[in-house]
N, C-alpha and C positions, 0 to 999 in steps of 0.2 A: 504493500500500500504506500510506503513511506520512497516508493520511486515513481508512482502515480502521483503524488500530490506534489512531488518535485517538480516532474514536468508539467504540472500546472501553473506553478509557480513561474519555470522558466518560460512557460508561455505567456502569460502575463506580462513578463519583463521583456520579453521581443514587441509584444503588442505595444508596452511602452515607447520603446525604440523608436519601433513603425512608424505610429503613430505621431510623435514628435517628430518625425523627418518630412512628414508625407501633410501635414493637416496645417502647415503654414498659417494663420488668420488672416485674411484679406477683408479688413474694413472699406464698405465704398460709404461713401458721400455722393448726393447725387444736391444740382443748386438751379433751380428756375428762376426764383423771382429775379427783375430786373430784363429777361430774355426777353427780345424779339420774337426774332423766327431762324430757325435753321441754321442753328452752330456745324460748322463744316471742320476748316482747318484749326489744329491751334499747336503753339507753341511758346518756350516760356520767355518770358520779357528782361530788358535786361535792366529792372529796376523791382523785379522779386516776385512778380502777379504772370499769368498768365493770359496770352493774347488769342483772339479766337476771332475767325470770319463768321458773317450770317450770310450764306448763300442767296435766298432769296431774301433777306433784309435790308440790304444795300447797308451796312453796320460792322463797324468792328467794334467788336466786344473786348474788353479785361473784367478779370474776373481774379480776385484778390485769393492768397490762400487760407482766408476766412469765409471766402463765400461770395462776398461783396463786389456785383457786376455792375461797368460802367458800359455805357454804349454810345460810339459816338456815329454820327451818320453825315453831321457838316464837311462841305469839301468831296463826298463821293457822287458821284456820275449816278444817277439811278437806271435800276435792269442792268447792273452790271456783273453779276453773279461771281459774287466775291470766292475766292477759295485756298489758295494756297497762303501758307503766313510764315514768314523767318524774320528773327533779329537779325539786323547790320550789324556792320562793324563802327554804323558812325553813331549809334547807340536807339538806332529809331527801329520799328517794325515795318518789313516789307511785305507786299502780297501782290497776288496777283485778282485782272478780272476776266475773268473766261469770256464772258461776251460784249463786255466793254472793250476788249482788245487794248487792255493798257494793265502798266506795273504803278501800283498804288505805294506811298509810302505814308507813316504816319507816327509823330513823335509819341513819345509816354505823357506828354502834355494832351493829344490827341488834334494835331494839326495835321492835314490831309495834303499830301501831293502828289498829281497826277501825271504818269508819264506815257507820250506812246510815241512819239519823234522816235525814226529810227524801226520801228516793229512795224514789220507786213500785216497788211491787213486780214483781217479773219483769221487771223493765228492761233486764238483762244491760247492762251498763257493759262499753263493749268500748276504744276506744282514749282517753288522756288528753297532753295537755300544758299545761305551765305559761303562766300568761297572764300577758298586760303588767300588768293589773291585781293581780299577787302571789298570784292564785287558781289554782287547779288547773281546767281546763275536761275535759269529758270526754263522748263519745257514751253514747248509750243505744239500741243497736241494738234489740230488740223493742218498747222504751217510744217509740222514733221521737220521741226530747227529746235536747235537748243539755244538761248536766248542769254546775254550778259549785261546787265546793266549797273555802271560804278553808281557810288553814293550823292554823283551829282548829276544822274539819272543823263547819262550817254549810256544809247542802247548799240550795242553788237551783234547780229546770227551770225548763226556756225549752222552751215549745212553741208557742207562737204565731207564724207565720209559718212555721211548715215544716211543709211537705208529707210523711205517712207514707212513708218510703223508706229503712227500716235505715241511720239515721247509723251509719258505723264507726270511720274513723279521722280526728285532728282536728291539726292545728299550727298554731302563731301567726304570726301573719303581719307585713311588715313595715309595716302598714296599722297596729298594733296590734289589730285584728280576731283570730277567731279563723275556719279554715276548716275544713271539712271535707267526708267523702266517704257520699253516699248511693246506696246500692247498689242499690237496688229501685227509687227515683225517678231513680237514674241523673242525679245530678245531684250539682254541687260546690255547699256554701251556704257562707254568710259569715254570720257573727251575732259583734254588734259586744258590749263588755266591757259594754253596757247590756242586753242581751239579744235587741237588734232583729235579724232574720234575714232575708238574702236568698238564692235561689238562681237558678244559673245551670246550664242542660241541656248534656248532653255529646249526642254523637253513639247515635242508637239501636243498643240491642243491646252498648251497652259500662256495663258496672257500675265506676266508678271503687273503687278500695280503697283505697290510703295514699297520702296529701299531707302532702308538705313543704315550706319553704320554699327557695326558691333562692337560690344567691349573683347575680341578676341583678334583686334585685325583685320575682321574680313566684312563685306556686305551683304547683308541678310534681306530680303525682298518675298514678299505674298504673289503665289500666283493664284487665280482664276482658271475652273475647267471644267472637266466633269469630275474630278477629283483634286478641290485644293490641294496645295503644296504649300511647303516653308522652303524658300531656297536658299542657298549660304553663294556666297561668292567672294572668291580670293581676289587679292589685288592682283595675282598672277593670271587670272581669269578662269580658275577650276570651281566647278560648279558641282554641287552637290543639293538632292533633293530630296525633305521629308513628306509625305503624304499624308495627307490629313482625311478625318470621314467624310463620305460621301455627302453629307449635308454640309459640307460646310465650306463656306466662303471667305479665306480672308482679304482681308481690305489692308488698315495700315499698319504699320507694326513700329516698335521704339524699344529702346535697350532702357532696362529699368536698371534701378539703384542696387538689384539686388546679383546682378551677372547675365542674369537673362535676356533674353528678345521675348516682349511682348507682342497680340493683336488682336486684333477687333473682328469678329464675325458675324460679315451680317444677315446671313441665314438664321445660326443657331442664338442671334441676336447675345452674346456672350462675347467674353474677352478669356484667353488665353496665356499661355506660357511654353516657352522652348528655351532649353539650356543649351549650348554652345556645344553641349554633348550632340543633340538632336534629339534630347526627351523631351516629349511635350504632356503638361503637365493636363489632368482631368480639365472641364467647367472650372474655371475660379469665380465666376459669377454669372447668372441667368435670374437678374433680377430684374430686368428691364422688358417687357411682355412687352407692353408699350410703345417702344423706340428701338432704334437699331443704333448703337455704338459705331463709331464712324472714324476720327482724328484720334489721336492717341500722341503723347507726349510725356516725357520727365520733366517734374515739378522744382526748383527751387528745394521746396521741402521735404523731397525725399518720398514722396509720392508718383503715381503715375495719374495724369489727368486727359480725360477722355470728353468727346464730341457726342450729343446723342440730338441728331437732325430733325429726328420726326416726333421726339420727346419736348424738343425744346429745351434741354437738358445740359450741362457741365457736368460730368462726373469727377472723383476722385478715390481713387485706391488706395491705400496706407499698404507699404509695402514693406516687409519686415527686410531688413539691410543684409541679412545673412538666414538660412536654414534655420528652421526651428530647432534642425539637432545640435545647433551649437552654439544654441542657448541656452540657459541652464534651467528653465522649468517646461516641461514639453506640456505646447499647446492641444488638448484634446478634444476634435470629433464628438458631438453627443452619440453618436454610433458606436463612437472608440470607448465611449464612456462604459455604454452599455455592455459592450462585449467584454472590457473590464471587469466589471461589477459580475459578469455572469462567470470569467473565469476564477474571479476571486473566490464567488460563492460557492462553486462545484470545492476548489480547492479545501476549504473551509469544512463542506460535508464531509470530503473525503478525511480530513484529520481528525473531525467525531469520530465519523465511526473508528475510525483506528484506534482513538482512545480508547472508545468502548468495547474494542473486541479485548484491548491490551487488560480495562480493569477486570 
């Protein structure tokens, strides 16, 4: 008996283990009041708050990491369907407007300028972020260009060497390069801060959509298919792909505080996690019926803060800095609890009776 209730015990103590490794607590916060309509992009500001477009609100939105959204709308072109959003280097917020066909800028004071000198017409400017070189890089989804405009808003294309294929979304990489995702050529390019472009083919039948960079080096990017993917990609251009279930869709994705690549799915209307291993981790949340999770970003505070379009919605995730297992009191699952409680208890009977056969 007294090796039966052992291994109960030590099953307990694995279940502890488990459990603390695997059951992480993911606090969301989700924030309306103050919203418009339809938070798309966001990213975080370089005065502590987070910055977010309203697609159809003609609005750029901050939204503080209390809560506290401001929205400013003077100075924008209305129907201009606002959407992609990065900090400069000269300390202000850039974005772009898909069918205004212009690159918008706008201080932390909330002063708006507009640029389009320079940008082909009907090019829709879809995603933008800041380069090594102190300029703003940005796609040109039907112009099929990738697009460069400095902080004193002279714009540059770069079309030579890419293949028509809706560039979408684009980030810097630790190459100094800038990457990004082509939806129709189905292919990741690199085009360096001289203008030179290379791309490299993902797997048929997957449309890559948002690339980031990773905390490991390399560029991690969502594709679109009949079977989403997670893609990784080297600065040497070696590509490598995880599969995801057949429900699911991801959209953008961002390197959290904690080692990972996070992203947003807009099927399973949830947010995820992948290690740099290629685990991806269960649902971290499906609380949102509601709305579909959309922009995704790192917070200032150590958070990941998320886009929700058809909610109306800012989210935020409290994201613990390191593994539950290597912290010293393992957070537990009410499931963990219960099955806890039930090994403790078998264990328990089992040392009764033992007693009782022993008096």
């Amino acid at each position: 008996m007294r090796y039966l209730y052992r291994a109960y015990l030590q099953s307990a103590g694995l279940l502890l283990i488990l459990c603390s490794a695997a059951s992480a607590q993911y606090t969301i916060t989700e924030y309306s009041n103050g919203i418009t309509a339809s938070p798309t992009g966001i990213t975080a500001g370089p005065d502590g708050a987070l910055w977010f477009t309203e697609m159809y609100g003609d609005r750029i939105g901050r939204i503080t990491t209390a809560g506290v959204v401001t929205e400013y709308s003077a100075g924008l072109t209305a129907g201009s369907n606002l959407y992609g959003i990065a900090a400069g280097s000269d300390g202000a917020l850039w974005f772009t407007e898909q069918t205004g066909n212009r690159i918008g800028r706008i201080t932390t004071a909330g002063v708006v300028t507009e640029y389009s000198a320079g940008l082909t017409a009907g090019s829709s400017p879809m995603g933008i972020a800041a380069g090594s070189d102190g300029a703003l890089w940005f796609t040109e989804w039907i112009g099929g260009r990738i697009g460069r405009i400095t902080t004193a808003g002279v714009i540059t294309e770069y079309s030579t060497g890419l293949v028509p294929g809706d560039p979408w979304a684009i980030a810097a990489g630790p190459d100094g390069a800038l990457w990004y995702t082509e939806q129709g050529a189905r292919q990741i390019g690199r085009i360096t801060t001289a203008g030179v472009a290379t791309q490299y083919g993902i797997a048929p039948y997957h449309s890559p959509y948002a690339i980031i960079a990773g905390p490991d080096g390399a560029l991690w990017f969502t594709e679109l298919g009949v079977v989403g993917q997670i893609g990784r990609i080297t600065t040497a251009g070696v590509i490598t792909e995880y599969p995801l279930d057949v429900t699911m869709a991801p959209r953008w994705i961002a390197a959290g505080p904690d080692g990972a690549l996070w992203f947003t799915e807009e099927y399973a209307k949830a947010i995820r996690r992948i290690t740099t291993a290629g685990v991806i981790t269960p649902y971290v949340t499906d609380t949102m019926p509601a709305s579909v999770p959309s922009g995704i970003t790192a917070g200032p505070d150590g958070a990941l803060w998320f886009t929700e379009p058809t909610g109306r919605r800012i989210g935020r995730i409290a994201v613990p800095a390191a593994p539950a297992a290597a912290q010293g009191v393992p957070a537990l699952s009410p499931w963990a609890l219960l099955l806890l409680a039930a090994l403790l208890a078998t264990a328990g009977a089992v040392e009764l009776r033992r007693r009782s056969q022993r008096a």
